[in-house]
C-alpha positions in Angstrom: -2.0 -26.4 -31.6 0.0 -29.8 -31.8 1.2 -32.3 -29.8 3.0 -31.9 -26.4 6.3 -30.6 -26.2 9.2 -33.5 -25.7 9.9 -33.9 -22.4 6.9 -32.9 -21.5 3.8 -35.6 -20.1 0.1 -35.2 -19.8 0.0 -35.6 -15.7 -3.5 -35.2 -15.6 -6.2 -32.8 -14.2 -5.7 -29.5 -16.3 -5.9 -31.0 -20.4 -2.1 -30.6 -21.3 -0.6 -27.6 -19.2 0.5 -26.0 -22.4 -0.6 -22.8 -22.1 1.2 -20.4 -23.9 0.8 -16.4 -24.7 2.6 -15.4 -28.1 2.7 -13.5 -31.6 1.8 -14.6 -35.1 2.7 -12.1 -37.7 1.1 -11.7 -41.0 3.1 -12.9 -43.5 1.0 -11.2 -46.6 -1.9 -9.1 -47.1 -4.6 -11.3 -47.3 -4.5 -12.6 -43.8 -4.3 -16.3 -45.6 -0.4 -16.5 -44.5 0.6 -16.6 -40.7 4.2 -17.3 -38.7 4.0 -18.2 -35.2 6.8 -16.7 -33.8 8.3 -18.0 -30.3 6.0 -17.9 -27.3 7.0 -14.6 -24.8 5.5 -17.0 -22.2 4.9 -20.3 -21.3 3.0 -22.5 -18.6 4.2 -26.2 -19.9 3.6 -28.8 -16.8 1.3 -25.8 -14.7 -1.7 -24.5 -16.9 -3.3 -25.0 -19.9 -4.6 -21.7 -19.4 -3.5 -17.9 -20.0 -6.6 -16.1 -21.0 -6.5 -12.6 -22.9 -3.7 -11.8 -22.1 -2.4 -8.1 -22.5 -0.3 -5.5 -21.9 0.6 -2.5 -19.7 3.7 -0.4 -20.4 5.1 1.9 -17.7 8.5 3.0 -16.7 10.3 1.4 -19.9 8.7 -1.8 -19.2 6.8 -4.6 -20.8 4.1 -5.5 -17.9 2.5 -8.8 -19.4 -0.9 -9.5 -17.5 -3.2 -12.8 -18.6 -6.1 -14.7 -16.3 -6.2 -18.1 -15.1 -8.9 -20.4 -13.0 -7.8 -22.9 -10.2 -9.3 -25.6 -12.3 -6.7 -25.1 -15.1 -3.7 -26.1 -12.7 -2.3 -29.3 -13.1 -2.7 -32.0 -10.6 -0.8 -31.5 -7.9 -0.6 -27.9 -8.3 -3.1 -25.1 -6.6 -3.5 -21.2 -7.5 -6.5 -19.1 -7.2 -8.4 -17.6 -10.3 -6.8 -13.9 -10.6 -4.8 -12.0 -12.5 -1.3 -12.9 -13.2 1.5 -10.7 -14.4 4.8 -10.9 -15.6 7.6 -8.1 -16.6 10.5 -7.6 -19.1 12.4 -4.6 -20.2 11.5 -6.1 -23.8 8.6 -6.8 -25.3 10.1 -10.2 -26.3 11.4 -11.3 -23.1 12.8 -13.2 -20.6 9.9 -12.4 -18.4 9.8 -12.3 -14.6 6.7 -13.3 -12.5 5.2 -10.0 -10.5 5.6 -10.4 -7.0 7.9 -13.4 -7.4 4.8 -15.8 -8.0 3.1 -14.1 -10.8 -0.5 -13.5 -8.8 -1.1 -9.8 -8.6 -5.0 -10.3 -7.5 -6.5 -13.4 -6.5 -9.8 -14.3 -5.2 -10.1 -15.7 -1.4 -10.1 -19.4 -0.5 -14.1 -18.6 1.2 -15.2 -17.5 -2.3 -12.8 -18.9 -5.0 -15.2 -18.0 -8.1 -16.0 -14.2 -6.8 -14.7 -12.7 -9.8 -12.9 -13.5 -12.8 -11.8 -11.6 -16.2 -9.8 -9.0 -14.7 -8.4 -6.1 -17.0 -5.4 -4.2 -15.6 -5.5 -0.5 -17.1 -2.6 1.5 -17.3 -3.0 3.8 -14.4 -3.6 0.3 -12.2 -7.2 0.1 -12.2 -8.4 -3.4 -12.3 -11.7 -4.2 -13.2 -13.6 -7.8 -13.3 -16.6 -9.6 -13.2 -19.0 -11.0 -10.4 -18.5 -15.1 -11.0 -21.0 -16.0 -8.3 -22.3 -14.7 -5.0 -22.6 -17.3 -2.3 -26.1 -18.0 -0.9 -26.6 -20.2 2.0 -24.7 -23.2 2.5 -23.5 -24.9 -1.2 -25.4 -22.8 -3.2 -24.7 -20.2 -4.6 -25.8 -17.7 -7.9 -24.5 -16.3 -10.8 -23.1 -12.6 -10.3 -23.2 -11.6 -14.0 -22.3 -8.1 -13.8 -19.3 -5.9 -12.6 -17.2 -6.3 -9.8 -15.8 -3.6 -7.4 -12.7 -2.0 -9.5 -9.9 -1.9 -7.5 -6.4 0.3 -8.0 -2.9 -1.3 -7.6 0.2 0.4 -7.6 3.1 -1.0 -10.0 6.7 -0.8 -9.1 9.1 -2.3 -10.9 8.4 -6.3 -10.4 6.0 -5.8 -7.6 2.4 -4.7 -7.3 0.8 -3.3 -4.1 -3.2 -2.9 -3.5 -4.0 1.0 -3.0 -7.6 1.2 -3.0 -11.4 -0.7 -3.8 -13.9 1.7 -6.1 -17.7 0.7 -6.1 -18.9 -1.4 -8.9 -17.8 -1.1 -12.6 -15.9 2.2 -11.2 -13.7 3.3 -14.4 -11.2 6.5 -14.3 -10.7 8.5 -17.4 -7.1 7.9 -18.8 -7.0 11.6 -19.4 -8.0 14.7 -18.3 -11.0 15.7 -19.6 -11.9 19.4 -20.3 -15.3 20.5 -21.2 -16.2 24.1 -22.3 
């Protein structure tokens, strides 16, 4: 949506490394009338990607969470695709990476496209997506279905792996009581 910041220069590889995650508030009731308010957080000069993002609140804090692919880096910069979060104690910021990076779940350098479009539920369940599956050699085939869910633990601005589920595994948020 415009031009590139000033001070900011296209250094190649991903398109602009403007990705942003932000608000626009209705302005009337039609939906015709929009403000884009300040971004709660940017990548300017990294990615040009932070993919629906989201949020998970716990312990009187904002926990921001958003996806990325190594492709979207700019040149001379590397991160795996994963889940990336972020934290505040308001839902308009500053925001502070998780785990000091940002990356709360990344895929391994022997399969970099294993999953993707992860969702971080509130009790730290993470589910995804099977990218591909690697085959013999180069080639590999398209997964197309869920991933293993996994459970992370979230404490204050870190997160810690707890546990792997099998595929597509999802917890109730509450208990359920049937009679």
């Amino acid at each position: 949506m415009g031009d590139v910041p000033p001070g900011f220069e296209d250094v190649g590889g991903a398109k602009y490394q403007v990705g942003c995650i932000g608000f626009a508030v209705a302005r009337d009731s039609t939906g015709n009338n929009w403000e884009i308010i300040p971004p709660l957080l940017t990548a300017v000069g990294v990615n040009d990607q932070t993919e629906h993002p989201y949020f998970v609140f716990k312990d009187g804090k904002y926990y921001l969470f958003t996806i990325s692919h190594q492709y979207t880096y700019a040149d001379g910069l590397k991160g795996p695709d994963g889940v990336y979060g972020f934290v505040s104690d308001s839902l308009f910021g500053s925001y502070t990476p998780l785990n000091g990076s940002g990356l709360v779940l990344g895929n391994q350098s022997s399969q970099p496209f294993q999953t993707y479009s992860h969702y971080v539920m509130p009790k730290g369940f993470v589910t995804s997506f099977i990218d591909n599956v690697p085959g013999r050699g180069d080639k590999f085939r398209i997964g197309g279905t869920e991933a293993p869910t996994v459970q992370i633990k979230i404490v204050g601005n870190r997160t810690f792996f707890v546990k792997q589920f099998d595929y597509g595994f999802i917890t109730p948020l509450k208990k359920i009581v049937f009679r």
